[in-house]
TIKOL-468151 format. One record per residue: residue in one letter; x, y, z of N, C-alpha, C in turn. Coordinates in steps of 0.02 Angstrom, whole numbers, plus 50000, padded with zeros to 5 digits. Example, Ala and Ser with C-alpha at 12.3 -4.5 7.8 and 13.67 -1.06 7.14 Angstrom:
A506604971650390506154977550390506604983550390
S506424988850354506844994750357506455000250394
END
This chain:
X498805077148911498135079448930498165086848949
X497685089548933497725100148939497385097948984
X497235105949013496835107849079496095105449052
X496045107248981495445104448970495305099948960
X495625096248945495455087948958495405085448999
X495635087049034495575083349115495355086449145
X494835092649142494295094649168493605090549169
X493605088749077493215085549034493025079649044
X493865073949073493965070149096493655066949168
X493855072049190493655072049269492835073549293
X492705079249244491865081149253491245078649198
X491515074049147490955073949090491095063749081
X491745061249079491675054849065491235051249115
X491025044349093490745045049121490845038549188
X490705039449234490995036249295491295029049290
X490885024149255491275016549231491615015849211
X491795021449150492305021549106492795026249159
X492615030249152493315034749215493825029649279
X493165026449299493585021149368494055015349317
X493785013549281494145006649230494815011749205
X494765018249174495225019549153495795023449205
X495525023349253495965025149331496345020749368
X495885014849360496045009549413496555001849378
X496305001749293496654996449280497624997149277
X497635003249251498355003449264498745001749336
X498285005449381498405004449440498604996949448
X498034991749443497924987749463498244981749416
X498644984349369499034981049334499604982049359
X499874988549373500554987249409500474982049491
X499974983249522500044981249587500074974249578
X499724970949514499524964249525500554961349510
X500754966949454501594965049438502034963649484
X501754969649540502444971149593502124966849658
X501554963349662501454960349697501754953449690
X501664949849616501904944249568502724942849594
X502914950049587503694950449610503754949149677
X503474951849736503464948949798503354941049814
X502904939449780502544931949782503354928049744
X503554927449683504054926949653504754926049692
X504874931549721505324933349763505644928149806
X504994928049858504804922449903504944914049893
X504644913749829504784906849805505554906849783
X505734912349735506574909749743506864911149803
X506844913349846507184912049918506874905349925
X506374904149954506264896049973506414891349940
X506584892149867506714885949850507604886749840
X507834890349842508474892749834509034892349899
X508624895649949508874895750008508574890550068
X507954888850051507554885250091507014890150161
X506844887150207506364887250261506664894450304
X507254895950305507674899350361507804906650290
X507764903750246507834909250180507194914450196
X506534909950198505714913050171505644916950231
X505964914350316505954916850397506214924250399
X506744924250368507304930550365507074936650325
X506754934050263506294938450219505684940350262
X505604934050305504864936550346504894944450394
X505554942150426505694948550465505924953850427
X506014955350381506444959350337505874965050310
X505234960150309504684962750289504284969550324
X504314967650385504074975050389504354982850388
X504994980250376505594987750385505574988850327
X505354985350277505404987050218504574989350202
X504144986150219503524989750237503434997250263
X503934998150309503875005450343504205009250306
X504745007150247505095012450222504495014250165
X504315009050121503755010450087503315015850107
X502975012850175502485016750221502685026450223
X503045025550205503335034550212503215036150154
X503365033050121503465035550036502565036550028
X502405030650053501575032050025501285037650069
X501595037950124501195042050189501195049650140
X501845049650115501855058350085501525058050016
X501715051949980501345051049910500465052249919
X500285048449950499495049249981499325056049994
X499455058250050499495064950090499295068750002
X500125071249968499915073549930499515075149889
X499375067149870498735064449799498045070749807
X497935067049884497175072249899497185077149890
X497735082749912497885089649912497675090649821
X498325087449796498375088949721497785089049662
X497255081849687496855081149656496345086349641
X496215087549756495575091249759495695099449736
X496505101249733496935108449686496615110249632
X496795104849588496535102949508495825103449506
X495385100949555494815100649548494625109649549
X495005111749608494805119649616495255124749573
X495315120549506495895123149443496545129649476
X496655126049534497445128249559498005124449526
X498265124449481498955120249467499385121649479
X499575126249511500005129949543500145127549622
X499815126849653499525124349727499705117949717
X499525114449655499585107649659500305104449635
X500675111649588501275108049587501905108549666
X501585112649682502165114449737501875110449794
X501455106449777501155100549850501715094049817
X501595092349753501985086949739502755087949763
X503045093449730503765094149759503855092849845
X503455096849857503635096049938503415088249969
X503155084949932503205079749941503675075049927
X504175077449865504735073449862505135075449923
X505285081649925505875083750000505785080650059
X505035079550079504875076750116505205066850121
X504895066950066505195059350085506235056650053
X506195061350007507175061750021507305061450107
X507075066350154507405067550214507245061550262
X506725058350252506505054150281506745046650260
X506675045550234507035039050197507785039150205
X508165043450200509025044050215509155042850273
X508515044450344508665045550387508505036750402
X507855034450376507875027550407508525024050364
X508655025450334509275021350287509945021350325
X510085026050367510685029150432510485025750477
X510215025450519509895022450572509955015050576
X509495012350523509345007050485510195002450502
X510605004750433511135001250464511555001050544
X511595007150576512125005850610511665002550676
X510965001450692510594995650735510274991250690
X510674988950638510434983650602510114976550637
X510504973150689510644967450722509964968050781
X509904975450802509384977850868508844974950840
X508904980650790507974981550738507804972950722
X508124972050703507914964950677507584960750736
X508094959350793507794956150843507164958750878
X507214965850881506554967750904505934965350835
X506144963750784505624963050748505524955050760
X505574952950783505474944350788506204939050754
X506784941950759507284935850719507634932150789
X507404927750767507774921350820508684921750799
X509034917350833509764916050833509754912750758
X509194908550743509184903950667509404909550638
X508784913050629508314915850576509004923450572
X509234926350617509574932350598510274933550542
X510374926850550510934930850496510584930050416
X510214926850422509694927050348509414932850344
X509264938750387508884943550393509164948850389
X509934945650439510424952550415510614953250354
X510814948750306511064947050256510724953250199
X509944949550207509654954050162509304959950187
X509314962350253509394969550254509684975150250
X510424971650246510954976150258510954979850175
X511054974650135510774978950070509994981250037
X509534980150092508874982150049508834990150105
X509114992950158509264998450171509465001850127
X509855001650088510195005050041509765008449984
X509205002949969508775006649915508255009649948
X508345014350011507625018150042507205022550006
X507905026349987507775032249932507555031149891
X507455028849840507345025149778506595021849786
X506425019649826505885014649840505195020149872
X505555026149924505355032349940504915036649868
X505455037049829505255042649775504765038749735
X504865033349727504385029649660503725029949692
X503525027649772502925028949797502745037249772
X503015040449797502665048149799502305050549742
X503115047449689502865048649592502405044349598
X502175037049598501555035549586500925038849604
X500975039649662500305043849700500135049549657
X500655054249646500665061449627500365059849547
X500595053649510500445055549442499765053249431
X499505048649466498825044549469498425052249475
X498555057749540498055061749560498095066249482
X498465068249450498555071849386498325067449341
X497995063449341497695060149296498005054649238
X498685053249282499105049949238499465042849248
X498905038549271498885032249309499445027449247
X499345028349190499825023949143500605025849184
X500685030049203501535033049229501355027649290
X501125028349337501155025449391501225014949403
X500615014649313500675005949302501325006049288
X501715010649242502395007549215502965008349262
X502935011349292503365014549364503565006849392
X502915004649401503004998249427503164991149402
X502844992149350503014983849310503864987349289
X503974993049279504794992649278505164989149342
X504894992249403505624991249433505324981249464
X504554978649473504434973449486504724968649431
X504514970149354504974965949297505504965249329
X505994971949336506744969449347506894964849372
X506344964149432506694959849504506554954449482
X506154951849440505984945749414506284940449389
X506754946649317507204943749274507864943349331
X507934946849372508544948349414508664942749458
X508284941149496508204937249546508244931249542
X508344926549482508524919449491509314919949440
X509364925949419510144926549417510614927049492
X510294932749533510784933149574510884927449622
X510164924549640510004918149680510554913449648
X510294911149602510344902149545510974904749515
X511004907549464511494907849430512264910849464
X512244915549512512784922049539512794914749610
X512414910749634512424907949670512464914449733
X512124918449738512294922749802511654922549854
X511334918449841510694916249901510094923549918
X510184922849967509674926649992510084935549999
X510764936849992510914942849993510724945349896
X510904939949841510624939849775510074943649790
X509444941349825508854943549834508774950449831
X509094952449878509174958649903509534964349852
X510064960649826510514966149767509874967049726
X509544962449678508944963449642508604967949671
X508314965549701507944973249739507954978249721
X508664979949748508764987549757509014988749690
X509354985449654509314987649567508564989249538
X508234984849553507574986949519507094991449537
X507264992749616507105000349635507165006149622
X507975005049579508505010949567508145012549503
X507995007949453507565007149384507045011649384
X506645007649445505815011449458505975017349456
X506385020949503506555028949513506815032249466
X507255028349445507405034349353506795035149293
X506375029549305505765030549268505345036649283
X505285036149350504645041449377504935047549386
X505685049149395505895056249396505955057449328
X506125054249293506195055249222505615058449185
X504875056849202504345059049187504235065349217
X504425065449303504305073449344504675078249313
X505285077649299505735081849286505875085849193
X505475081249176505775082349112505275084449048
X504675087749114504125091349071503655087449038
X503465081449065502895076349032502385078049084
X502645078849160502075079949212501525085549199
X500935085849205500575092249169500475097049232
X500935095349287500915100049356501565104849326
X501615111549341501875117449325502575116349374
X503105111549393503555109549442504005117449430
X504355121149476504905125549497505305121449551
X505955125549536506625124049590506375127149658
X506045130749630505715136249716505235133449743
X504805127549693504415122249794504935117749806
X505645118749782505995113949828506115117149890
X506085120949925505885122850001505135122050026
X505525118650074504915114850112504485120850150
X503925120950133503295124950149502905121750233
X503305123650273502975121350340502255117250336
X501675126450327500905122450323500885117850279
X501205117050200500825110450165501175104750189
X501725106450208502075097050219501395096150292
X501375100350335500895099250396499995095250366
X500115098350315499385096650282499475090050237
X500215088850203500265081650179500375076250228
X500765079250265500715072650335500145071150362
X499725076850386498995073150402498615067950342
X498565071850315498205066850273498475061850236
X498975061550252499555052750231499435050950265
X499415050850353499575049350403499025042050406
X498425043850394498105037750405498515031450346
X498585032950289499055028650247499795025450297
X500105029750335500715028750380500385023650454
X499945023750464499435018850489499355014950477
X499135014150429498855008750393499355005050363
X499915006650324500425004750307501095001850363
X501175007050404501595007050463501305001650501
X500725001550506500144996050547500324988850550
X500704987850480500734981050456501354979250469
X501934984750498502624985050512502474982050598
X501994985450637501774985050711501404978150730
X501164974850649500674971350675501254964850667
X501574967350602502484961350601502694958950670
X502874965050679503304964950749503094962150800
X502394960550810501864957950840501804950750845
X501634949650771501574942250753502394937850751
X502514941450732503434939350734503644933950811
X503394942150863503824937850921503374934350954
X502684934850933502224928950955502334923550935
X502304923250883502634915950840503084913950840
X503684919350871504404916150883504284910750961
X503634913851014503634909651056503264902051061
X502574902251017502214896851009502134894450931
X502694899450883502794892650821503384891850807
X503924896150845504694895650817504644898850744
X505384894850719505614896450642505074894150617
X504744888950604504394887350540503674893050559
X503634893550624502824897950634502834905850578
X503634909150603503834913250563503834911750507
X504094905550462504174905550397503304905950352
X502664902750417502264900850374501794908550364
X501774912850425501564919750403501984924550351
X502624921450325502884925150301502604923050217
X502564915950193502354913050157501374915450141
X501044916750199500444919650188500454926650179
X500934929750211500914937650200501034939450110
X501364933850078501384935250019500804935049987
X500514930450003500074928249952499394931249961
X499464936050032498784940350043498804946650008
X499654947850011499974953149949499634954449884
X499934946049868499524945449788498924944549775
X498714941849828497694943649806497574949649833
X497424954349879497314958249878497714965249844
X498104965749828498464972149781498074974449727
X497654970349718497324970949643496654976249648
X496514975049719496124978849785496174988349779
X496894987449790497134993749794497294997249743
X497414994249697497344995249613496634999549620
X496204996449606495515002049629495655009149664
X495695003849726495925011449776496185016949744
X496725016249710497055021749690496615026349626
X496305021849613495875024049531495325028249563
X495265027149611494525029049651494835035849691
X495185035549718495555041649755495565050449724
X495845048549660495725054949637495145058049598
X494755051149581494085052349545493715056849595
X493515053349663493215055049733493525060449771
X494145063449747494455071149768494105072549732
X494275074049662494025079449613493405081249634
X493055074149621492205077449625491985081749685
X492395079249730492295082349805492455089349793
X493015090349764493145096349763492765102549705
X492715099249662492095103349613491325101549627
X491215100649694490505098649726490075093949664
X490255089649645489785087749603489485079749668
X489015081249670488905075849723488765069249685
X488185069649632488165064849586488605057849580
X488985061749546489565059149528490055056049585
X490135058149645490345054449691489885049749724
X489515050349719488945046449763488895038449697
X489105040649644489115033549594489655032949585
X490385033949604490805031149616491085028849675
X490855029949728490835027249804490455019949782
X489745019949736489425011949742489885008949709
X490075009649628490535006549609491095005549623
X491455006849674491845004749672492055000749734
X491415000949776491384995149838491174990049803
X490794989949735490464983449700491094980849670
X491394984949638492034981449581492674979149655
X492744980349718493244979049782492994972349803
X492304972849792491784967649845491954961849801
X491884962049738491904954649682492714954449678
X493204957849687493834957349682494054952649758
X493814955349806493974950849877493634945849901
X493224942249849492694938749878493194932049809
X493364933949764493704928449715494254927749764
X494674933449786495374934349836495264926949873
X494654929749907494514922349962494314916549956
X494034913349871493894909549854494634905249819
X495074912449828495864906449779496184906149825
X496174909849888496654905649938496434899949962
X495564897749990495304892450026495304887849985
X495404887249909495304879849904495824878449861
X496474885449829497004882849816497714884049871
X497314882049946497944883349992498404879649979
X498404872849999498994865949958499394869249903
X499144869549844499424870349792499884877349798
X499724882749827500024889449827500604887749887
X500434883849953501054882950000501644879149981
X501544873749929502054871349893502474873449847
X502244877449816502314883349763503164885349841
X503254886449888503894889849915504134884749944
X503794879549956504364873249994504054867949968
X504604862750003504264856049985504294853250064
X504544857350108504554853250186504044850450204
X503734843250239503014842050233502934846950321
X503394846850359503184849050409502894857050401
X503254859750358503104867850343502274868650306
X502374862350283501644862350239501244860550281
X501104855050316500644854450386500424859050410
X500924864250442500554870450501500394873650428
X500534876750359500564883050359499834881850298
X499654876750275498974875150224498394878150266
X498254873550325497624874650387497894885250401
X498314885450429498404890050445497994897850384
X498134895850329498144900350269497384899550269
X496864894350257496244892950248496004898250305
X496184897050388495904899950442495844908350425
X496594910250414496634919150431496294920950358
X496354916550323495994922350258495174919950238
X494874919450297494104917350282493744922250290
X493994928850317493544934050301493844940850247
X494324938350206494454943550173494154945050123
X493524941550110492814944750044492574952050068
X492694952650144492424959650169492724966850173
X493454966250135493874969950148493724976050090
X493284972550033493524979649982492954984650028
X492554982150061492194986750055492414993350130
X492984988650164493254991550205493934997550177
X494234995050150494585000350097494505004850063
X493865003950017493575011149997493095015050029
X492785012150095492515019950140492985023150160
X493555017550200494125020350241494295028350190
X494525025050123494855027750079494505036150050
X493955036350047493295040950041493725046550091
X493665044850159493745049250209494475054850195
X494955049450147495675051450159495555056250069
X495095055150017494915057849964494505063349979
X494145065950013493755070650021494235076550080
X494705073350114495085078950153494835078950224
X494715071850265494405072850317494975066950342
X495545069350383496015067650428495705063150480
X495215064250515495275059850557494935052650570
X494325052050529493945045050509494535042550473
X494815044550436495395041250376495875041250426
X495935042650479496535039650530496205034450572
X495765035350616495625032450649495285024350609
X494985024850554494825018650508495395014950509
X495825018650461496565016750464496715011850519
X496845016850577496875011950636496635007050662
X495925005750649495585001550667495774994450663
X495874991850615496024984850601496614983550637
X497214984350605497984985050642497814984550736
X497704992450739498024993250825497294990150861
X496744990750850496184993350878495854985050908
X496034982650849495694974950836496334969950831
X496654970350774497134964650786497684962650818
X497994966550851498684967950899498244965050939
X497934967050991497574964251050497294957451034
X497164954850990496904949650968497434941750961
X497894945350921498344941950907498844939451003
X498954947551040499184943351099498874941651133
X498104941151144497684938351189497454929851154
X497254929851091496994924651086497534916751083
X498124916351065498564912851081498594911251145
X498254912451202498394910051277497854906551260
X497394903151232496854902751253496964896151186
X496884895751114497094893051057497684891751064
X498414893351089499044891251045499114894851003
X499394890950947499664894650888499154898250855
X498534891550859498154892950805497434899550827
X497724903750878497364908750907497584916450862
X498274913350832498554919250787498214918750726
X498274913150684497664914550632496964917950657
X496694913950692495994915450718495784922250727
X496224924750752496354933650763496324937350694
X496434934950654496444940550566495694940150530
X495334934450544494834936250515494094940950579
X494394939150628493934942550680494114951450676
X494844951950663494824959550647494544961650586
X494644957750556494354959050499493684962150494
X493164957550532492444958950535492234964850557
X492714966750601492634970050691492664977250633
X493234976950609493524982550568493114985250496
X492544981750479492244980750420491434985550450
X491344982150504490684984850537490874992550532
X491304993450599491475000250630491615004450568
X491655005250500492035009750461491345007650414
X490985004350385490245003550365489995008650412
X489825008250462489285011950523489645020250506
X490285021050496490645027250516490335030550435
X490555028250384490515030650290489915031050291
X489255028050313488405028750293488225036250329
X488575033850424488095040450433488545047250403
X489155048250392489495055150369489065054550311
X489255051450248488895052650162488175055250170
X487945054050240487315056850211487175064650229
X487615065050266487855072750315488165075550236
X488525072750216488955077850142488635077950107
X488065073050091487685075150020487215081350025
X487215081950069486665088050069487105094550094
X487635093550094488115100150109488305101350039
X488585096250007488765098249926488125099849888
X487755097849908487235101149846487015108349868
X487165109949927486845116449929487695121449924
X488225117949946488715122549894488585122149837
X488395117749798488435119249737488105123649688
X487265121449730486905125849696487165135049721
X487445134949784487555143049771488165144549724
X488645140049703488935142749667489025144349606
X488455139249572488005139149513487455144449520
X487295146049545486795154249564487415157949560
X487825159149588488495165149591488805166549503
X488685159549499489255160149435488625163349372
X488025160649368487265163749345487155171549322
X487265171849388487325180449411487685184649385
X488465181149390488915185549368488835187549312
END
């Protein structure tokens, strides 16, 4: 794609077709690498059993937070890059992507150091019982190893989606999620190596993902202008990619805080199996909603650009569409967990006791997730247009604001079943507050972009 095409692209196609051709790649890799998580899960449980799916449970959010970096700088960047391109800087926009790789090399090595030598700490602070830890150590000790790797493929996705090159970002992923696919009932079943198998897969198919996506940065397919000279880190832009990741490091990191949360709550009023059965739902909220964020991402750089070449139009009809195409995506989400809960909890065990708590359980927390797309793409608006702090504080909302407090208050009162009860009430709480926040700003910007625009369409007239 030339500069002119993806000017052309960005300012003349036309918005249905632009989001479909943004978002399905997206949303084809996510639905892959989600498949692979869901996948995953079931060969540990059926491989390793109940204490297998517990260990993965805790394992989950450190591997969440390493992600969470990768996206925090991948994100961060996207906006910068997009809204660059939009203000035909490619120059600006290649030296945002680089410094976004440096950024997350230094960061990822460092949790990968750390990581191992309080391997045994981290874990217990994340919720692993005496059962549940050596299943957890097992497969953390090698999914540390692939930080880096797992780091860079986030950033390259983000970075190639905002350049207009979402097919790099679908294949990025169905590479290294395929791997783990075909990988994973070798190392399990066949290598007989259990739940550390798990883990070797992994990080091979991480290693995959990352030679794919540097392979594309490096080797002159990227249509960003890359030099050895933005490999020095530029103080103000990494300052300007961290903010605006940051609500992504929130939001992402959120789900590491909200782990750690639910973990040792449930280590007190559900034990091992309480752990195994959020770990068993955390997948499967994975795989219905990812398909979610698939959008998201398609929508992200559409909603820079325009922002940034003031075309208000055009953002103002991709903000509806794409709460309409989120809204029918999370509203089926919630129609295949409630009435195929049974069938999907068996799908990782056959324990009847595991199936008891964790069927009811799955029906309860996911009864309000029809409301979420539309919570994702205002949130998301805020973090596309370059406004740090609604896109943080949204961010925050659900996670710290609503569900942490929820989750340890309502269990004194419910039991166990006060921890489900808690996910769909944030949910709501979190759906209102960020609705109320996206109506009154959009209507504050539409009338700021049109009167940039028209002066710069008078300027340009003139000249």
């Amino acid at each position: 794609m030339s500069k002119h095409d993806h000017k052309k692209t960005f300012e003349s196609d036309s918005i249905g077709k632009l989001l479909l051709k943004m978002s399905v790649p997206a949303t084809i890799g996510m639905i892959v690498n989600a498949l692979y998580n869901l996948v995953d899960t079931i060969f540990v449980g059926q491989g390793v059993g109940p204490m297998g799916i517990a260990g993965l449970t805790i394992g989950l959010p450190i591997q969440a937070l390493i992600g969470a970096l990768g996206m925090t700088f991948g994100t961060g960047a996207a906006s910068i890059v997009s809204r660059r391109l939009g203000e035909k800087k490619p120059d600006e926009a290649a030296k945002t992507a680089v410094n976004a790789f440096v950024l997350a090399f230094l960061f990822s090595s460092l949790i990968m150091i750390l990581g191992e030598i309080f391997i045994d700490t981290l874990l217990i602070v994340f919720g692993a019982t005496e059962t549940v830890l050596p299943y957890a150590r097992e497969y953390m000790e090698i999914i540390l190893l692939g930080s880096f790797f797992l780091s860079f493929a986030m950033v390259g996705n983000n970075v190639s989606r905002a350049e207009g090159q979402p097919k790099i970002a679908m294949m990025t992923m169905i590479t290294g999620a395929g791997m783990n696919i075909i990988l994973d009932p070798i190392f399990i079943f066949v290598l007989d190596m259990g739940i550390r198998g798990a883990a070797i897969a992994t990080v091979i198919s991480q290693f995959c993902a990352f030679v794919f996506i540097m392979r594309f940065m490096i080797a002159g397919k990227s249509h960003l202008p890359l030099k050895w000279s933005y490999v020095k880190l530029d103080p103000a832009l990494a300052k300007e990619i961290n903010t605006l990741g940051f609500p992504t490091l929130v939001r992402q990191g959120g789900m590491s805080a909200l782990a750690l949360v639910i973990n040792n709550v449930l280590r007190h009023y559900g034990g091992d199996f309480g752990i195994a059965t959020y770990g068993m739902m955390n997948r499967l909220f994975m795989f219905t909603l990812m398909p979610i964020f698939g959008v998201v991402h398609g929508y992200q750089p559409i909603a820079g650009y325009s922002f940034g070449a003031r075309l208000v139009d055009r953002l103002s009809e991709v903000n509806k569409k794409a709460i309409l195409v989120t809204t029918i995506m999370s509203t089926g989400g919630f129609l295949f967990l409630e009435f195929g809960a049974g069938l999907l909890i068996r799908m990782f065990t056959d324990d009847a006791t595991l199936i008891a708590m964790a069927v009811p359980a799955l029906r309860i927390s996911s009864s309000a997730i029809f409301l979420l797309g539309i919570q994702v793409i205002c949130s998301t608006y805020f973090m596309a247009v370059g406004k740090a702090f609604p896109a943080f504080f949204l961010s925050l909302s659900r996670q710290f604001i609503f569900l942490i407090p929820l989750v340890i208050i309502l269990p004194g009162f419910f039991d166990l079943k006060g921890v489900w009860i808690a996910l769909p009430i944030a949910d709501v709480l979190s759906v209102v507050v960020t609705l109320i926040w996206f109506l009154s700003s959009w209507r504050k910007t539409q009338g700021e972009l049109r009167a940039e625009y028209e002066s710069l369409h008078k300027a340009t007239v003139g000249a």
